[in-house]
N, C-alpha and C positions, 0 to 999 in steps of 0.2 A: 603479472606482477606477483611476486613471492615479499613478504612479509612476517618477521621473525616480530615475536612481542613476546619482552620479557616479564617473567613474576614483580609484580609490586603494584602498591595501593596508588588509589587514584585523588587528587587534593583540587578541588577550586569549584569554581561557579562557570558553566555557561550557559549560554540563549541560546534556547530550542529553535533549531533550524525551521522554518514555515513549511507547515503541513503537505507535503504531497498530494494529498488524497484533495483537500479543496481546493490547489492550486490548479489539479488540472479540469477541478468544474466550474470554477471560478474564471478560469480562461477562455475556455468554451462559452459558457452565458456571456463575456463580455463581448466575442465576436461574434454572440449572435443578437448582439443589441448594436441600436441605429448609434451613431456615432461614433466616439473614440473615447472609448473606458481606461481608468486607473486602477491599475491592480497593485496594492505594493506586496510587494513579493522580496527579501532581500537574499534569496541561494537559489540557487537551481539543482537540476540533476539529469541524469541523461532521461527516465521519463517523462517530466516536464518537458524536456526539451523534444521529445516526440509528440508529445502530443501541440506544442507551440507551431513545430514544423507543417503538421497535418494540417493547421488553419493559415500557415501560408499559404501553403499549397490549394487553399481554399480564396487566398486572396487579399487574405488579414494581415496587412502589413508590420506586425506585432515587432516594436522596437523596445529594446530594456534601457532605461536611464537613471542610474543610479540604482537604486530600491525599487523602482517602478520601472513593470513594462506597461508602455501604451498599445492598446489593444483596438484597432481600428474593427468596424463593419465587414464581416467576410462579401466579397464581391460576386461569388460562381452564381450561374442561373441554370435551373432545370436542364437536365441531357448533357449540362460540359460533363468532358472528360477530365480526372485528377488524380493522380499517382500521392497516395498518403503511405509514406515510410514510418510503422510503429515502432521502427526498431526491433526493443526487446519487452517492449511494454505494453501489458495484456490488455491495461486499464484503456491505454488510448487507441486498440484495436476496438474493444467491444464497444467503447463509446465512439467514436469516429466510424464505426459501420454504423450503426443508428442515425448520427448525425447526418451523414452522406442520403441512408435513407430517405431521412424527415424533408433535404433539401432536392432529393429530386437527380443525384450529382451520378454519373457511370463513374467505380471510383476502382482503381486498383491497387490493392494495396501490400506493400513489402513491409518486413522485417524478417526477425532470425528465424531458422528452421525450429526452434524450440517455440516461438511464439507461435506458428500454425500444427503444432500439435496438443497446444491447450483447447479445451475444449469450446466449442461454439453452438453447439448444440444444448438447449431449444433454441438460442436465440435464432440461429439459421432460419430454421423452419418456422418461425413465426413472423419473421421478416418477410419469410416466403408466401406464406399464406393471406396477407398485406400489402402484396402489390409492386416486391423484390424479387429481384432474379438474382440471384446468387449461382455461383460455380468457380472452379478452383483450376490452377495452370498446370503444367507440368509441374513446376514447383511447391504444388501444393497451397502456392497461394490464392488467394481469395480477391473474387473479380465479382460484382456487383455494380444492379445497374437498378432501373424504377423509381417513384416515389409512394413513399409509403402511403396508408389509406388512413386517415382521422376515421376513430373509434374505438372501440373495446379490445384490450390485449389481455390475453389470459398467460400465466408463466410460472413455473415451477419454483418453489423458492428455497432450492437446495443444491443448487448444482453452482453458482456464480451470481452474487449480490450486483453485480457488473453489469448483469444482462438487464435488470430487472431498472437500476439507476440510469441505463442508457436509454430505454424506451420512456424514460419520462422527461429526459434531456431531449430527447426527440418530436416529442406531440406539440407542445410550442409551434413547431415548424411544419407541422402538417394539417395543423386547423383541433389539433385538444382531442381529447378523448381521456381512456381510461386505462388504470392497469389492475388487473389482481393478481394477486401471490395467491398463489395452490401451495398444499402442504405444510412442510417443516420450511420455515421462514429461519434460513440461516445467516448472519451479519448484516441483521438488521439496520445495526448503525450506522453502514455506510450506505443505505439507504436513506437514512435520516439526513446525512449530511448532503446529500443531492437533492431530497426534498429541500432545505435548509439552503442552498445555493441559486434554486430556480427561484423561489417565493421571494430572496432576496433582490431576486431581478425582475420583481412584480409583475411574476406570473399567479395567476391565482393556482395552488393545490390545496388541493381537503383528502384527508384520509381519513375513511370510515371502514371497518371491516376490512381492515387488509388490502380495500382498493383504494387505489389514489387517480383523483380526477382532476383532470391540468387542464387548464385554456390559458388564452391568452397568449401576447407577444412580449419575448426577451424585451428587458430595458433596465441594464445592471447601470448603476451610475459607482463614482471611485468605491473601491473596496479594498479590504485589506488580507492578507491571507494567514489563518493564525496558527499559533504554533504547533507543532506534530508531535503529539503524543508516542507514536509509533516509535517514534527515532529518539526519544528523549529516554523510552523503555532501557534502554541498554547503562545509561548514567546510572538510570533509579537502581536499576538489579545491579549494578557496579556496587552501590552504596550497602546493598544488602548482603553483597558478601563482606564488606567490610571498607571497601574504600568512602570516600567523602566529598561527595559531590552534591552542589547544588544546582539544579537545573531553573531560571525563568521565563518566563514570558510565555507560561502554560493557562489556558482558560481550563478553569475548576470546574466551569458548567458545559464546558464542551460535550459536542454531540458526536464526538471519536470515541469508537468503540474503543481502541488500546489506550482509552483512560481509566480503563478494567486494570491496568498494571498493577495498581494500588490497591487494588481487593485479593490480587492475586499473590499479590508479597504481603499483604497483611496474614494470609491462607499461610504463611510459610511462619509467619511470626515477627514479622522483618513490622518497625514502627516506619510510619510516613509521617513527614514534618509539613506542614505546609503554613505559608505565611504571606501572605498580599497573594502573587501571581510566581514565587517563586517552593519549589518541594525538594525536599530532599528525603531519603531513606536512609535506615538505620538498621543495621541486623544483627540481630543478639539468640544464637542458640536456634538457629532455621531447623527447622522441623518438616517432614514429609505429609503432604496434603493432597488432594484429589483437586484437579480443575477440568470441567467443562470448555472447551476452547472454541465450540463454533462459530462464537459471536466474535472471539480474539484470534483467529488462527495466525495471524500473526506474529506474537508473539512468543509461540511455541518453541522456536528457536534457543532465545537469550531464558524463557522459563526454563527449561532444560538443563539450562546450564546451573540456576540455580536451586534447580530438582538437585543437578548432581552433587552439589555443597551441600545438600540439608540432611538431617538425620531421620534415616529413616526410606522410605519405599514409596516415592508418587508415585501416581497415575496421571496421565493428561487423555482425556476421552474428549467423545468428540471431532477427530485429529482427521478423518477421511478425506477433504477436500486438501491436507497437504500435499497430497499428489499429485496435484494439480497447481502445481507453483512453477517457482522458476528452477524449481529440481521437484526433485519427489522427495519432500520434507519429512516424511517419516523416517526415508532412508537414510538422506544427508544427517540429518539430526542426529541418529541411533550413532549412525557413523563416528559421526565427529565426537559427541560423548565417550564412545567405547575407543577412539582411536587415541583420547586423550586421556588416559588410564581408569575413565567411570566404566559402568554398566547400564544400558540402555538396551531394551526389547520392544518389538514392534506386537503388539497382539491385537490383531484385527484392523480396528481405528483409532487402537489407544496406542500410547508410547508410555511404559513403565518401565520407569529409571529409578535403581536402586543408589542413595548418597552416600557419604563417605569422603568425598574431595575430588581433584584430579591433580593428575601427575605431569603431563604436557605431552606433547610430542608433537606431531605432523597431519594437519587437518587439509582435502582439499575442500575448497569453495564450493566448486561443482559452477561457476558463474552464478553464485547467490549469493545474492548483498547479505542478504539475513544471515546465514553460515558465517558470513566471513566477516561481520563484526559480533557475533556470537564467539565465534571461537578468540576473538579478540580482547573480550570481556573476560571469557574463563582463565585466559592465561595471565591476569590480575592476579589469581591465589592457586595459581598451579605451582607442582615442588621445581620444574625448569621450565623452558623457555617452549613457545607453541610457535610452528613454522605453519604459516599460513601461504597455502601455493591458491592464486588466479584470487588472490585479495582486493584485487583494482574489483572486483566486480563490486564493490561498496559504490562505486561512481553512478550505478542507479537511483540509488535513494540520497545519498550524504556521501557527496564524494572528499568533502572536508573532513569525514571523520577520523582517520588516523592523525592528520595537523590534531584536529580537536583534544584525541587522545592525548598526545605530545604536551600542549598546552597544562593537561592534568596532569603531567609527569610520568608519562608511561615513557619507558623504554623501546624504542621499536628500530628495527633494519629494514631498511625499504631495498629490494633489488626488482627494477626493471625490466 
């Protein structure tokens, strides 16, 4: 799908799409608890929808009704065989290989050729060394059989917060045990929110020293999934270039890392407004500043863009694990900036972008949601029009988002 968005400011209020990132551990604990769970959930996306698939596929008759999906008991027992399609979605490869582990399942699993070259390593080998057999098809995909061992897991905490939130999604289901993080403990916070999803499904966790020690059995009862920080990012920094949006139904106290947005535009000079549950941004005179992104790498993308509106010479450090996305975000990013008339350098692990404005032109996607509602954003206050080619890939996270834009009064040509 190609996507033209033309220059002009953005006007209105919406409700932040429900969190991604809880929705697919919030799905998981409910089909791992005894009866049939209420999730309210009111959008979906195509990774939700991979990871919902994988717990059929498990047995979890999972029906959406209205705003709620009903989230039944997964049914498989030790040694089935089960074909779990991630798609394109890394979140519910690393956690559905865990999963599959803790339950004992021979699981094979598909998705795109760009999802079995993200990395999986340590998780592989620690799975291995626990009582998995792991090995990989012609295809490079990934064939796994065993059930994991209750006890102590030791794990690297720099390489995929992913790995680290899945083996604690997993001890529940193999009799408890332990985890510790070695190292640099990078995106902590979506660690947090997984601890934050099992303990709501009265599992006991404690974390002391970086280890966290799980016992206990799943038993989520109704819950709700809250609003995404992540995806609401792109309104905020909208507002900070100058357009006027209000975003609600965001928790203040949330344990979403990309609630960093707000520290990271206030860094630029941009004011944040917040009032009950609903925030909006203001930017007056952006200025070039330095961010740390490990904990937010996510958001590197739409910061970028308004690195490139501000005065003055970011830095974004930190940036190394962009490579390991659903493109290689240093690149895409530098890309998309400098193809839209900025200046953006890759040095090392940072991305330092000189401001001044942009001009517009022809950004590709690369198949990344981030890019291609980033490049969406920029062409708010670019001097013409930004043609965005393989723009559908927005359908991973917020496939409503161009409608949404629309709503705000963007200008956009949708071609098929």
């Amino acid at each position: 799908m190609k996507v033209t968005v033309y220059p002009s400011l953005l006007l209105g209020e919406l409700e932040a799409i429900p969190s991604k990132s809880m929705a697919h551990r919030l799905l998981i604990c409910a089909a791992m608890s005894e009866g049939t769970t209420r999730v309210r959930c009111n959008t979906s996306s195509e990774d939700i929808d991979a990871t919902i698939a994988c717990l059929r596929a498990m047995g979890s008759n999972i029906v959406r009704i209205g705003n709620t999906y009903l989230v039944p008991k997964v049914t498989v027992y030790p040694g089935q065989t089960v074909e779990l399609d991630c798609n394109e979605s890394g979140t519910t490869l690393r956690f559905m290989m865990c999963i599959a582990a803790g339950l004992g399942l021979c699981a094979r699993f598909k998705g795109s050729d760009r999802l079995f070259e993200r990395p999986l390593s340590p998780l592989d080998e620690i799975l291995t060394s626990h009582g998995i057999v792991i090995s990989r098809d012609n295809g490079n995909r990934i064939i796994q059989s065993g059930r994991a061992f209750p006890g102590e897991y030791k794990i690297r905490g720099d390489v995929s917060s992913q790995f680290i939130s899945g083996l604690l999604l997993m001890l529940p289901l193999c009799g408890g045990g332990s985890v510790e993080v070695e190292g640099k403990f990078e995106s902590k916070p979506y660690v947090n929110l997984t601890a934050s999803a099992i303990q709501q499904s009265d599992v006991k966790l404690q974390c002391e020293d970086r280890v966290y020690k799980v016992f206990g059995r799943y038993d989520l009862r109704d819950c709700a999934v809250e609003g995404d920080w992540s995806n609401s990012a792109f309104w905020l920094c909208a507002g900070a270039l100058g357009s006027d949006v209000t975003v609600s139904d965001l928790d203040m106290d949330s344990l979403q890392g990309d609630k960093g947005v707000t520290d990271a535009l206030r860094k630029f000079g941009a004011q944040i407004n917040i009032s009950k549950n609903k925030i909006c941004c203001r930017g007056n005179k952006l200025t070039a500043t330095e961010i740390d992104v490990r904990d937010i790498p996510d958001l590197v993308p739409i910061l970028s863009v308004v690195a490139a509106c501000a005065k003055g010479t970011t830095r974004i450090t930190g940036a190394a694990r962009l490579r390991l996305k659903e493109s290689d975000r240093l690149v895409t990013v530098s890309d998309m900036i400098n193809n839209l008339g900025g200046k953006a350098l890759i040095e090392d692990d940072s991305l330092v972008i000189e401001g001044g404005g942009l001009k517009g032109g022809q950004v590709d996607a690369c198949r990344d949601h981030r890019i291609a509602m980033s490049a969406a954003i920029a062409a708010t206050v670019c001097e013409s029009e930004v043609v965005i080619r393989d723009a559908g890939a927005v359908s991973k996270s917020y496939p409503k988002f161009f409608e949404d834009m629309k709503l705000l009064g963007a200008r956009i040509e949708v071609e098929e």
